[in-house]
Structure formats: structure tokens, C-alpha cells
N, C-alpha and C positions, 0 to 999 in steps of 0.2 A: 179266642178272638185274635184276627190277624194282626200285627203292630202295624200303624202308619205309616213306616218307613223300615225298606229293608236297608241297612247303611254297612257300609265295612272304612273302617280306619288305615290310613298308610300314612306311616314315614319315609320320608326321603332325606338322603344326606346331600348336601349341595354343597360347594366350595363359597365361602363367604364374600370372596371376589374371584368373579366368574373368569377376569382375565388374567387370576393367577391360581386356575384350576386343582395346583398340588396343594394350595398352600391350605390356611385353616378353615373348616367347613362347619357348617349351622346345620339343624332338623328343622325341614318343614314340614308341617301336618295337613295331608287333608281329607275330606272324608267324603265317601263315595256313598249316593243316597238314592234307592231306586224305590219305585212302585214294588210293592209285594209280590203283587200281579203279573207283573213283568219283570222279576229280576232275574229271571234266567233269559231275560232275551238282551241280542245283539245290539241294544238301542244308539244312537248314537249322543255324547259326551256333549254335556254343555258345562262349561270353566264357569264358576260365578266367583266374578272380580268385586271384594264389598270397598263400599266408599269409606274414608280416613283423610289421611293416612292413618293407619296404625288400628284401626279396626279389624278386628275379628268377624270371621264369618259367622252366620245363624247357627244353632244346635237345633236341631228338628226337633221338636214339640209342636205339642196342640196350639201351642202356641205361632207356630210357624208362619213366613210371608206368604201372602197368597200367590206370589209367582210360581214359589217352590211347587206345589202343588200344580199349576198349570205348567210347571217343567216339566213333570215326571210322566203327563200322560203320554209325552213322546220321546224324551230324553232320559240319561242317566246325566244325574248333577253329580260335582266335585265342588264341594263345599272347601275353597282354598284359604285357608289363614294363612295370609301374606308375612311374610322373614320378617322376623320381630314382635307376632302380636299370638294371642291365644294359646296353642301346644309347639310354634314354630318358634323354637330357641328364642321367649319373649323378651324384651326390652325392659326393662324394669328400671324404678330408682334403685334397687338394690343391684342391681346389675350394672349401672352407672356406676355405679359408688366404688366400684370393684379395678377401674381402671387406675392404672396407676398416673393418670396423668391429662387434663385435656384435651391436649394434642391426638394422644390415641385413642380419647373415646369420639373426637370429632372426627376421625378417619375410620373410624368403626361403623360409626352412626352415617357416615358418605355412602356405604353401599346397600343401604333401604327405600332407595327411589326406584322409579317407576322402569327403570330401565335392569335392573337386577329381581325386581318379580320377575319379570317377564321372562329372563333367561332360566329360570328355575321354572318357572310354568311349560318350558321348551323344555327340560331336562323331564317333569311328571310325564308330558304328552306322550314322551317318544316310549318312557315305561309302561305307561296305561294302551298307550295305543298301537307303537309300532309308528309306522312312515303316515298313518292316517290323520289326516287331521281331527279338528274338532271346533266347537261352537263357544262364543262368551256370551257374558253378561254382565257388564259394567254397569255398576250403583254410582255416581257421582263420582267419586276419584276414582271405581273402577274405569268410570270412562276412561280418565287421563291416559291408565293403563295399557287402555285396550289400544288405542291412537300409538303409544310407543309399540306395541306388539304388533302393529299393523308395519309402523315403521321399519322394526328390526327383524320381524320374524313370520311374514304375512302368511309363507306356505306352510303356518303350522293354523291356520286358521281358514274355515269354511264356511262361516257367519259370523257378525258381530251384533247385539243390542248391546246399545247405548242409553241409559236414564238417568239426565239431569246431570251430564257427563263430558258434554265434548269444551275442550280447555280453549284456549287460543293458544295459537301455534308458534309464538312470537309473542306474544304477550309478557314484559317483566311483570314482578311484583307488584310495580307501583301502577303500571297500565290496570291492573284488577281491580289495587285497593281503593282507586280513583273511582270505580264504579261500585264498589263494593258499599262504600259509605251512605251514597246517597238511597240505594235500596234496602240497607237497613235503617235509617231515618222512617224513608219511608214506610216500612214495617212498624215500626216504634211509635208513630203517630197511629199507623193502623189499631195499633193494640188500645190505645190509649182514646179513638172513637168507640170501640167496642165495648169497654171496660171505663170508664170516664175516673174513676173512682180510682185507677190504677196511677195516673200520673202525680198526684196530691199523697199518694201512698209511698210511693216510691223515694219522693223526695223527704218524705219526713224518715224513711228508713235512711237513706243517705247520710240526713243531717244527721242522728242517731253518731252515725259510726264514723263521721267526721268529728264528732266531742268525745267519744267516749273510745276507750280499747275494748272492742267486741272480740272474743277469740272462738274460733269453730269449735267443734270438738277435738279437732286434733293440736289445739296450739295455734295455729295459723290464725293473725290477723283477720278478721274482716273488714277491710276499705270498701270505700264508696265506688273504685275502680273496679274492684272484685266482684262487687256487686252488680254492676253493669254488663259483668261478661255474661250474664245469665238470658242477657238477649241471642243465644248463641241458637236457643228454641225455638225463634217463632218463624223460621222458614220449614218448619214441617206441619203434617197438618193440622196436631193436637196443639203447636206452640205457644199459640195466645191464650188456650186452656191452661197448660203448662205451667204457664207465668203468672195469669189472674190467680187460679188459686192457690199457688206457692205464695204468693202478693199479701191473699186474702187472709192467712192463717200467719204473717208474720209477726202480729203485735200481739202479744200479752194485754189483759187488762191493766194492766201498771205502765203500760206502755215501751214494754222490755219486749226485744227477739224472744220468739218462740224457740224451743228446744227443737219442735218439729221442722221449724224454718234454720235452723243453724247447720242441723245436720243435712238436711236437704241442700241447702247452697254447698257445704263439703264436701258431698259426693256429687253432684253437675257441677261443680268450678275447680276439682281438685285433680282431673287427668293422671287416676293412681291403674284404671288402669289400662288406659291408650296415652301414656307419654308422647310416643310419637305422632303423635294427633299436634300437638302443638310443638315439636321439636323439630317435625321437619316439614312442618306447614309449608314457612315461604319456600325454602328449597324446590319445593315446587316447580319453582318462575323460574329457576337458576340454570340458564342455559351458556353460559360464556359471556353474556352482557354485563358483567361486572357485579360487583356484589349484590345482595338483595337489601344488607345493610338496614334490617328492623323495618321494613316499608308500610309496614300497621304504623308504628309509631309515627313514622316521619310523615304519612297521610294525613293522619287525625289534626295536624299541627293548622289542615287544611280546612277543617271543616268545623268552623264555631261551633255551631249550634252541638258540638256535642263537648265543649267544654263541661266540666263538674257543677259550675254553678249557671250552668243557661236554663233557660224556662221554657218548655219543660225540660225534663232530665231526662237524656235520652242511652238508652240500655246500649251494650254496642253487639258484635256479631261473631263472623266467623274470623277476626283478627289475635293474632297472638304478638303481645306485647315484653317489651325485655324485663319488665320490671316483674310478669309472672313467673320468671327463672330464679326469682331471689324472694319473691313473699308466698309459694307455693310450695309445698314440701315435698310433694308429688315429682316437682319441679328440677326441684335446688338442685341434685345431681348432676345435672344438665347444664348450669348455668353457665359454666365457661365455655364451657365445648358449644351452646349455642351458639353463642357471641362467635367464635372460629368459624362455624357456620352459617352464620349470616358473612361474614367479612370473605368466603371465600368467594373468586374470580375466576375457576378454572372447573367451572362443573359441566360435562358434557353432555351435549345435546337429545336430546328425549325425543324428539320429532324429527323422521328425516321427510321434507316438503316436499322432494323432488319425487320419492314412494308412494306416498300417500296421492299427492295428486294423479299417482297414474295406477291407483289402487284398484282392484277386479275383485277382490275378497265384498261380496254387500254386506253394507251398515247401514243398520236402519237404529236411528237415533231419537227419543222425544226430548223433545226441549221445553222446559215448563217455563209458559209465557213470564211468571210471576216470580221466576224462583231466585232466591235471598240471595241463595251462594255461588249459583255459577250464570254470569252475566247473559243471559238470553241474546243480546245480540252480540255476542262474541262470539258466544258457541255457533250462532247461524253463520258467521263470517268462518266460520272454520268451516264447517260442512261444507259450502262453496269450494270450497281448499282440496276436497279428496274426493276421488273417483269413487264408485259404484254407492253412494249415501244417499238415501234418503230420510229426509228429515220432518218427523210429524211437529208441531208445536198447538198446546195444549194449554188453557187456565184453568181447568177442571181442578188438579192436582196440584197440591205442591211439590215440594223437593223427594219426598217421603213417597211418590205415586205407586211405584213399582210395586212396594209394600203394600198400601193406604188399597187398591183397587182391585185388589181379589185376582189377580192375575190378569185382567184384562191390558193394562198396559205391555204387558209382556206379549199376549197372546195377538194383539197388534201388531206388536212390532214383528214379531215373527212372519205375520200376513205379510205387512211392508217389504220387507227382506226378499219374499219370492212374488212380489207383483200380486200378490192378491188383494193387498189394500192400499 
């Protein structure tokens, strides 16, 4: 029997800071994956950028998303784990731990944005391909990605899909978390029509861990805040499953956390192993407009109804908070060097507007009417912003679609791309 997938492994060595090319360099991994069928043929290369930060790309198994599968009948994929995450010199608390200093882990940790994949995705291209370009595919932050790659490096690009992806182009921190709030409320209420039993549940687990010292299994507290970050699921499309019956199985007959439920919140709330998932979240926003400065926190300050004792008790989202860098362990390494990170005012620009709007590279982008984490009419306001885009928008799917929809999302967009849909 033929295997699934014919794949071949490459490392590449890249300079850690691309604008001081001699100095210290990282391994990035990434793995080339073709039809059986086809892998002796010329196909041409499609880059898939995975959404994060700090996520790892898919391992083909039977398990695999259904894009990959409507990639390969015309493409050869490069399955990229972005600087920092999976076999590409990972990021780790132990690898934090190892600096000597704040300072130098928060100038370490500077050059994992979206503007240094990109230059390292330009050093793979030019090995894999020569002068030829090639095709993406942006997952939610790979969108952000793609929009910097459009900006700094367009003629290494000959298509772009975008899913649940395109950022604002000018948007700070707090422009997002301002809109970020009220559509995970409004998710939290969703859950909580669907599930009625879920909001009376929640809060009596709360009060639970507001009287009592609950600890995971690793040690780590469980709070009532920590507990809320578990709303970070329900913009995909299993989320509100996710949560009902992790919910459902939380109480013990004596009225104690389950084992099943203690461990389960330690591995969804513990970032052991995408740290940079929440270390360089807001950086994100961090364009030269001054600091980002905790903009989760200083949001929330904005929006009652999600205080600890409002009624109902409402879960929170894709927000990363100061106080996770000191009651996480996953975390704690990190904790200074965030703070550096947040306070910094000097991080250079990811979008150039003046490129983009006069962009010829086509982007076909879906924007999911409904989606938790990246604001639907931001990302339309940006598509407006750049030449040759077209933009589908969809409530079929959530955040998750690309995956969730057997390739069809994908095989769309690709239509879009040459005018055929």
C-alpha cells in the first residue's frame, strides 16, 4: 500500500537577525509533502503560513486538514514551522530560563514577528525554487504574514489565500481589544443559550476556586481568572462542545474538581508548548505607535460585565494578561522580558500601505462573517487597502473553516484567485 503522503524533511540555517546576516543563526524546519502520484512531477510550491503566533505546522496523518489534501492535487506543500515553534530552534520555558538576563531574552524574543518569517521564507524560496516564485496559504496569523510578505517581498509571491487572516493595517492593540471584547461576550452568551446549564456551572466552579487553593497537576494555582481563559475555544467550530463537556465532567459527587477536569484546564490554559502564542500576542499591534503596554488588561478595565462577580460569569478569549507571566509556569520564564515587551516603542513596521495598495500579486481572502478573533469588519477595511484582493465573506464556518470544510474553502479561494469564482 502506497503511504498518503510522499514528504522529505529540510533544514535550513538562517541568521537570527536577518539585518545582521553574520551574526548568530537559528534552524528552521520544514517539510515538503507531495501526492505519491505526483511527486516526481514539477508541481508548483504552495508555502502554508499556520495561524499563532507560535504554532507549529500540521504532521500529515490520517488525521490531516482537509486543505492539505485539496493542496496536493495540484501543488507541492511546504509545511513551514515558523522560528521558534516545532523542530525550528523552539522557544521553550526552558530555553527562556537559559538567558542570562531580561533584557537579552526580550531582544531575542524581538526578532519572531511576522516581518523575520517572512525574510526566512525568502531565504527557503530562493533554495527550493531558484528566481521562481511561489504560492501561500495563511491560517489566521498566517494571514498577518502573508500581508507583511506582500509588503516586503511581493516578487517572491505568485498567489496568496488568506483564511480568517487579514489584520488592520494600522490598527494598535487597543483598536482590536476594543472590538475583541464585545464578540467574545457575545460568544459567551451564545454558549450559555445553547448549554443553559453551563452558566449556573461555571460560576459555582468559580466560587469553588475563589474559597479554596485548587492546584493543577503541575503545582499551579487554579483561579477564577484562569479559568475563564478557557473561553479561548469557542471561536472554532467544536468550541462550545469543547467547553460544555469539559463543564460537564467538572464536578465530583462531593462536589470537588474532577482529576479529568484539572488536568485538562493544565493542558488548554498552560502554553507549555506554544509560549509564544501568548508572549508575543500583542506585539502583534506594535508598529512605532508606542507601546502596546498590556492592552488586554487595560481593555477589560472597560468592559463590566466581564468583571469576576457580574452575572453571568463571562469566560474571556483570545486576550493575554500580565498576571499569566507570574501564575503560569509554562509562563514564568518569560515574565520580565514580557513586561520589556510590552513597554517597548520602537518596533518596526510590518505593513508597507503604499505596496500593498498598488499590489498585482492576487489575494483571494475569506473572511468569516462571525469570527471571535479577527474582527470581520477590520479585515474588510483592509482588503479595500490592497490591490489585486478579493474578498469572499462567509457564516458557514468559523475561525477553524479552512480545516473544518474538507478543502472546499481552499479550493474556492483558489477559483477566486483566477476569476473563476
Amino acid at each position: 500500500m502506497n503511504p498518503a503522503y510522499a514528504t522529505v524533511d529540510h533544514t535550513f540555517t538562517v541568521p537570527l537577525d536577518h539585518q545582521t546576516p553574520d551574526g548568530p543563526t537559528i534552524e528552521v524546519f520544514a517539510r515538503e509533502v507531495a501526492d505519491p502520484a505526483r511527486a516526481g512531477e514539477q508541481l508548483p510550491w504552495l508555502l502554508y503560513l499556520q495561524g499563532g503566533p507560535g504554532g507549529k505546522s500540521p504532521r500529515p496523518s490520517a488525521g490531516s486538514p482537509g486543505w492539505l489534501a485539496q493542496a496536493l492535487k495540484t501543488h507541492r506543500v511546504l509545511l513551514l514551522d515558523q522560528r521558534g515553534t516545532g523542530r525550528s530552534t523552539p522557544v521553550t520555558a526552558k530555553s527562556a530560563a537559559r538567558f542570562a538576563s531580561p533584557e537579552r531574552l526580550a531582544g531575542h524574543l524581538a526578532h519572531f514577528r511576522a516581518d523575520a518569517i517572512v525574510a526566512d521564507a525568502e531565504l527557503i524560496r530562493r533554495e527550493l525554487c531558484g528566481d521562481a516564485p511561489w504560492e501561500t496559504l495563511g491560517q489566521s496569523y498566517g494571514g498577518f504574514i502573508t500581508l507583511t510578505y506582500l509588503s516586503q517581498a511581493p516578487e517572491g509571491l505568485r498567489a496568496c489565500y488568506v483564511t480568517g487572516g487579514l489584520p488592520g493595517l494600522t490598527a494598535t492593540a487597543d483598536d482590536v481589544y476594543a472590538h475583541t471584547y464585545p464578540r467574545v461576550r457575545d460568544r459567551v452568551l451564545d454558549l450559555y443559550a445553547r448549554y443553559p446549564e453551563d452558566a449556573p456551572r461555571l460560576r459555582k466552579i468559580a466560587d469553588l476556586l475563589a474559597a479554596e487553593d485548587v492546584r493543577l497537576p503541575n503545582g499551579d494555582r487554579l483561579t477564577p481568572h484562569r479559568l475563564r481563559t478557557l473561553g479561548l475555544a469557542l471561536g472554532m467550530g467544536d468550541g462550545f462542545e469543547r467547553v460544555h463537556w469539559l463543564l460537564d465532567e467538572a464536578l465530583g459527587e462531593g462536589g470537588e474538581l474532577s482529576d479529568t477536569f484539572l488536568h485538562q484546564v493544565m493542558t488548554l490554559t498552560g502554553f507549555t508548548d506554544n509560549p509564544l502564542f501568548a508572549v508575543m500576542q500583542e506585539s502583534l499591534y506594535g508598529q512605532g505607535a508606542g507601546p502596546t503596554g498590556w492592552a488586554a488588561d487595560r481593555a477589560l478595565a472597560g468592559f463590566p460585565e466581564f468583571a469576576e462577580d457580574a452575572d453571568p460569569l463571562l469566560l474571556t478569549g483570545e486576550m493575554m494578561y500580565r498576571w499569566m507571566f507570574r501564575e503560569i509556569a509554562g509562563l514564568r520564564p518569560f515574565a520580565d522580558a514580557a513586561d520589556l515587551l510590552a513597554a517597548r516603542t520602537d518596533w518596526p513596521p510590518l505593513y508597507d500601505l503604499d505596496r500593498l495598495a498598488a499590489n498585482e500579486v492576487p489575494l483571494a481572502a475569506v473572511v468569516y462573517h462571525d469570527d471571535m478573533y479577527v474582527d470581520a469588519g477590520i479585515s474588510l477595511a483592509t482588503a479595500r487597502r490592497i490591490g489585486a484582493s478579493r474578498v469572499w465573506v462567509t457564516n458557514e464556518w468559523e475561525h477553524d473553516g479552512v480545516a473544518a470544510s474538507g478543502g472546499r474553502v481552499l479550493a474556492r479561494l483558489m477559483n477566486l484567485a483566477t476569476g473563476r469564482a
